[in-house]
C-alpha positions as CSV (number, residue, x, y, z in Angstrom):
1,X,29.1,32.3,46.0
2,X,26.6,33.5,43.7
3,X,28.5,32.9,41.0
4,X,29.0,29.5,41.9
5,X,25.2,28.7,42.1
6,X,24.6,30.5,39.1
7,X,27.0,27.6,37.6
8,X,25.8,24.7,39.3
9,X,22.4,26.2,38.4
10,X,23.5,25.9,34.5
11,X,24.8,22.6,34.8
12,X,21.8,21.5,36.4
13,X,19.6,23.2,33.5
14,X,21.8,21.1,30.6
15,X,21.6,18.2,32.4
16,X,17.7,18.0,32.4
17,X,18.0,19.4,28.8
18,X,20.6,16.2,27.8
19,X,18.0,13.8,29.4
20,X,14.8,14.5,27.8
21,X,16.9,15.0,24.7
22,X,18.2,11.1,25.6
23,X,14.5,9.8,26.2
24,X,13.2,11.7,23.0
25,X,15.9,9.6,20.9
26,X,14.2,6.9,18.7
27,X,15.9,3.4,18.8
28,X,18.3,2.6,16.0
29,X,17.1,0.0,13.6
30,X,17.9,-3.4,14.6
31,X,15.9,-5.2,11.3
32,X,18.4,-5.8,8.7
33,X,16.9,-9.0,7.5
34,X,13.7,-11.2,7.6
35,X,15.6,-13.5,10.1
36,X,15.9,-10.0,12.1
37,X,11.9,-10.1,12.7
38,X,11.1,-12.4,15.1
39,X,10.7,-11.1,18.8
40,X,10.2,-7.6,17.0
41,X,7.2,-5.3,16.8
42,X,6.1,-5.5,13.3
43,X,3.6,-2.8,11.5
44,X,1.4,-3.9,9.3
45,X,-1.8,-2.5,6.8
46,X,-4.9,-4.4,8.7
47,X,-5.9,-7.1,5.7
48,X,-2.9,-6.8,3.9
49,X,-1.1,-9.9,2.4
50,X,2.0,-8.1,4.8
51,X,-0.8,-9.5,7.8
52,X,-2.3,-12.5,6.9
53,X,0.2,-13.9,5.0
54,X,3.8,-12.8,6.8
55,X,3.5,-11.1,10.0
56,X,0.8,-13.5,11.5
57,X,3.7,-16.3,10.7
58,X,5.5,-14.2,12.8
59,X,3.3,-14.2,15.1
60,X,2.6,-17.2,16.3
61,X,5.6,-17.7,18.1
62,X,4.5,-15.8,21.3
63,X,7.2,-13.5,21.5
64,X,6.8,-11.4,18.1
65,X,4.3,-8.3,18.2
66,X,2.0,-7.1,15.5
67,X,0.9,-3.9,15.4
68,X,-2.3,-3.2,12.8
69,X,-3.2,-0.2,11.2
70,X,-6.0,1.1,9.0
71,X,-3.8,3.4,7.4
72,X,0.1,3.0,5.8
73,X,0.5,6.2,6.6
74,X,-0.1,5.6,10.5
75,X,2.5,2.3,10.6
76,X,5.1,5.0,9.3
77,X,4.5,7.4,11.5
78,X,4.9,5.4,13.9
79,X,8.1,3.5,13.0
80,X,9.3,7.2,12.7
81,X,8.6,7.5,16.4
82,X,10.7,4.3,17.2
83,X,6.8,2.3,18.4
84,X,7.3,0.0,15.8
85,X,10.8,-2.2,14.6
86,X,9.7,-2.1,10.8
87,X,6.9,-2.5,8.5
88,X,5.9,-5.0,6.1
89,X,4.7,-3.8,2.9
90,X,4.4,-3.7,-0.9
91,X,7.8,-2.7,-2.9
92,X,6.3,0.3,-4.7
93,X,4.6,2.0,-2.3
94,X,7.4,1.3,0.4
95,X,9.6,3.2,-2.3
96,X,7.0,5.9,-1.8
97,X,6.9,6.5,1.7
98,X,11.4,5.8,1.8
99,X,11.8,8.6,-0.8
100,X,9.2,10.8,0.5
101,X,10.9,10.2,4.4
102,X,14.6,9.7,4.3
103,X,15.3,8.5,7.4
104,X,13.7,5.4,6.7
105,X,15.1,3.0,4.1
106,X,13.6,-0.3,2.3
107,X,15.1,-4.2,2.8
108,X,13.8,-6.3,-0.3
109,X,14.3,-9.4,-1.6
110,X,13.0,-11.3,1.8
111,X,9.6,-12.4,0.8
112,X,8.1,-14.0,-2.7
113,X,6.9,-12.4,-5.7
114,X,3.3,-11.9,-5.9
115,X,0.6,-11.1,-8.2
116,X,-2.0,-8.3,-8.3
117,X,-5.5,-9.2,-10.1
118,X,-9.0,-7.3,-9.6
119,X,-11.7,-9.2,-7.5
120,X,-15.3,-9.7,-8.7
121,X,-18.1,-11.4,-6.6
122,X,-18.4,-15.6,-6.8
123,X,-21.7,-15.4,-9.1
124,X,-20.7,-12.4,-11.3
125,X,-18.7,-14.5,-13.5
126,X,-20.1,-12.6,-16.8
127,X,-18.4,-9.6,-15.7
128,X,-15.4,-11.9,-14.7
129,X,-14.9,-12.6,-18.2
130,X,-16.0,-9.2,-19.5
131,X,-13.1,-8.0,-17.3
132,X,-10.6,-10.5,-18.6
133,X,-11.1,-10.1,-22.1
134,X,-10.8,-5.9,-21.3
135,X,-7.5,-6.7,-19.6
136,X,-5.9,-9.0,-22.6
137,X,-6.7,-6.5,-24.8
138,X,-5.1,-3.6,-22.7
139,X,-2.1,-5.9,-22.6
140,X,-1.9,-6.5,-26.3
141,X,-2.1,-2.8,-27.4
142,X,0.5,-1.6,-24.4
143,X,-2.5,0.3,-22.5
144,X,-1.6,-1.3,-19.3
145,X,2.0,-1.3,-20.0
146,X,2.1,2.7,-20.7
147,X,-0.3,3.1,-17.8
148,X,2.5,1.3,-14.9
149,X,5.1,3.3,-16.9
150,X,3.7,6.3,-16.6
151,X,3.6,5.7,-12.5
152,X,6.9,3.5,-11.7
153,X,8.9,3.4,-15.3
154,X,12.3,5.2,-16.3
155,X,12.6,8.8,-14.8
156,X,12.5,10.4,-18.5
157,X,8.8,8.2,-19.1
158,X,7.3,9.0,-15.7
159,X,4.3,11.4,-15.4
160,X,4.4,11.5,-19.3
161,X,1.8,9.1,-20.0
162,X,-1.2,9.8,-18.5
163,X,-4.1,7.7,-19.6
164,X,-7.3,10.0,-20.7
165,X,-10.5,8.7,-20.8
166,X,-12.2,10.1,-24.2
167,X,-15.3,7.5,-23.9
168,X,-19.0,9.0,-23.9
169,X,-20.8,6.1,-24.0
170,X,-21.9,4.3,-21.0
171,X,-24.6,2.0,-22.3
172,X,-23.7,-0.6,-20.0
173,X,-24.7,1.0,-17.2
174,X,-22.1,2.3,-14.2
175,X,-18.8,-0.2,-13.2
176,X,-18.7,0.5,-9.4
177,X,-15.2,-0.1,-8.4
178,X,-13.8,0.2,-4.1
179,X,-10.6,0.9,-3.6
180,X,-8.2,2.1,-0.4
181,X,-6.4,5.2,-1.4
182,X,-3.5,5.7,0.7
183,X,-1.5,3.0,-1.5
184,X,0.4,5.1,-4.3
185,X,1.5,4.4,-7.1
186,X,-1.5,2.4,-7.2
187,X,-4.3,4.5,-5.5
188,X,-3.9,7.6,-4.1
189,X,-4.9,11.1,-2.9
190,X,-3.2,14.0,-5.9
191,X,-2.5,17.4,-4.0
192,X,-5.2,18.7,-2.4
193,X,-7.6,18.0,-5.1
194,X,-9.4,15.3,-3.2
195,X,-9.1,13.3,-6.6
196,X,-7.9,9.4,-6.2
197,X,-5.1,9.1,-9.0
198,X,-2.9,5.7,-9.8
199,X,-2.4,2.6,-12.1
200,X,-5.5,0.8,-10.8
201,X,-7.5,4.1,-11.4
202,X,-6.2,4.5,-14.8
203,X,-6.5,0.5,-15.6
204,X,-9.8,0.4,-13.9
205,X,-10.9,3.8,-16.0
206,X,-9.8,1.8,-19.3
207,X,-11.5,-1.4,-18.7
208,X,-14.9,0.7,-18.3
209,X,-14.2,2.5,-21.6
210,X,-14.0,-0.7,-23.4
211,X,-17.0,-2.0,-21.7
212,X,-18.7,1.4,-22.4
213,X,-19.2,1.6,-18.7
214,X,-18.7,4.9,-16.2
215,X,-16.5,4.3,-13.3
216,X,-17.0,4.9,-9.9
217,X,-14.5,4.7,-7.2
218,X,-15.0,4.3,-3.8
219,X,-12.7,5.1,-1.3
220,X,-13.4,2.1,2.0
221,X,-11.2,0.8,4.7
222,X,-8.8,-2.1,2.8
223,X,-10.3,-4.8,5.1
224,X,-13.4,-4.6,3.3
225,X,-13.1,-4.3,0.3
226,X,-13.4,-8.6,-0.3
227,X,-16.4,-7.8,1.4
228,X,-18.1,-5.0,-0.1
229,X,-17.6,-7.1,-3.7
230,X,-18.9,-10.1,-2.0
231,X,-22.3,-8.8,-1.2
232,X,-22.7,-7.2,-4.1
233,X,-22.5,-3.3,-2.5
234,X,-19.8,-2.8,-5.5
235,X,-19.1,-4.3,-8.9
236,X,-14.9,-5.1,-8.5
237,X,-12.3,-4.2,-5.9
238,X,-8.4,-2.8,-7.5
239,X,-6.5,-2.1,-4.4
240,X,-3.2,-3.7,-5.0
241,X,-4.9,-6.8,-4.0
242,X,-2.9,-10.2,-3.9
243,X,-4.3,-13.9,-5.0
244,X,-4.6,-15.8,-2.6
245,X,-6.4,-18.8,-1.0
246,X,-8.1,-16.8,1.9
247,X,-9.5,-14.2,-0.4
248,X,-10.5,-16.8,-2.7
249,X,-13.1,-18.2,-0.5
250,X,-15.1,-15.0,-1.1
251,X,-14.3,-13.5,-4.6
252,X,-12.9,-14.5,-7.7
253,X,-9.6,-13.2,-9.5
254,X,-9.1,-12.0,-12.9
255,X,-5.7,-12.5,-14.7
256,X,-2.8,-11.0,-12.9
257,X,-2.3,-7.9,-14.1
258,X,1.0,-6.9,-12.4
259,X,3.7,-8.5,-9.9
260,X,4.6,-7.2,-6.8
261,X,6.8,-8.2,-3.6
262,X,6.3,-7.4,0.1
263,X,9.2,-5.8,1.5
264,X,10.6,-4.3,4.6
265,X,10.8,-0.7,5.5
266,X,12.8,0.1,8.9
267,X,14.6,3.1,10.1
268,X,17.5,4.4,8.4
269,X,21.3,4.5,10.2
């Protein structure tokens, strides 16, 4: 008899162990596709073109949920934990958080190309064109081209690159840039240095050298950075940011300086 409760009392024991397992178990991906998305529960960067532009389409329709976050690195966690269905996002740093988290992968090719440009307040429109002409210039000698190489180019040209600042002369005062750094390869925290790294710091860092300027970057929340240039507290915002027609009510663009996509991350199988 004893042995027989002993038994049952085992059983019993992997039973309730086989059922909290089952309730800890995240969902398996149901996104394989944009068409996938509505009547999901999307996770998105609050301010992102992924928001405004793509999941608030979504939506609209009453039956699709969007879930906001401050911080990328929250909406993954979270799709880890099976709260969210997928995450709309920009291609490189998606590739970022996939290779640094492999059992999450990246859908592409579901939204348009978009471009990347550095904001500057409505009336500062000298330093618009100061900007610009820095930017052609960095084009035209492969500065800018070295700097996106040396963060998302061929594996034997990554990391070997590095753009180093030998200017001394800031007569033109300080170049006040605002940025959100949890968006690598563009902005971002290296090690635990506490120093922002990326290609807008590097671009950013050579546009003040050819305007004999010293750069400041500012670390804010993404949603206000439109803002912060706006009213004046800083000189430009570089945080990935994307033209268009909403943000162009408060700030002007410069030229383009690099194409992106939004893509969709989900779990892996």
């Amino acid at each position: 008899m004893k042995l027989i409760k002993l038994m049952l009392s085992l059983l019993c024991a992997a039973a309730m162990l086989l059922m909290a397992a089952g309730c800890s178990t995240v969902p398996a991906n149901t996104v394989f596709s944009a068409d996938d998305i509505p009547g999901k529960t999307i996770g998105v960067q609050l301010g992102t073109t992924g928001d405004i532009v793509y999941a608030s389409d979504y939506e609209t329709d009453g039956e699709t949920k969007v879930e906001r976050f401050t911080k990328t690195n929250d909406a993954v966690q979270a799709l880890k934990q099976g709260k969210l269905d997928c995450i709309i996002l920009d291609e490189q740093p998606a590739k970022y958080y996939v290779e640094a988290n492999e059992d999450l992968q990246v859908i592409a090719g579901s939204f348009a190309p978009e471009d990347y440009a550095i904001c500057v307040a409505k009336e500062n429109t000298e330093l618009l064109d100061k900007i610009n002409d820095a930017l052609a210039t960095l084009k035209e000698n492969g500065t800018l081209a070295n700097i996106i190489a040396n963060y998302i180019g061929e594996d034997d040209v990554k990391g070997t690159m590095p753009y180093v600042s030998s200017n001394t002369d800031y007569s033109n005062g300080k170049l006040v840039m605002v940025t959100e750094a949890t968006f690598p390869p563009y902005e971002y925290y290296e090690g635990g240095e506490g120093k922002i790294v990326g290609i807008d710091i590097d671009m950013a860092q050579a546009i003040a050298d050819l305007l004999k300027m010293e750069l400041e970057v500012q670390d804010i929340a993404f949603d206000s950075i439109v803002t912060s240039v706006q009213t004046g507290k800083a000189d430009i915002g570089v945080a990935g940011l994307t033209v268009d027609e909403d943000r162009l009510q408060y700030v002007n663009f410069t030229e383009p300086y690099t194409t992106s996509e939004q893509v969709i991350i989900v779990r892996a199988k």
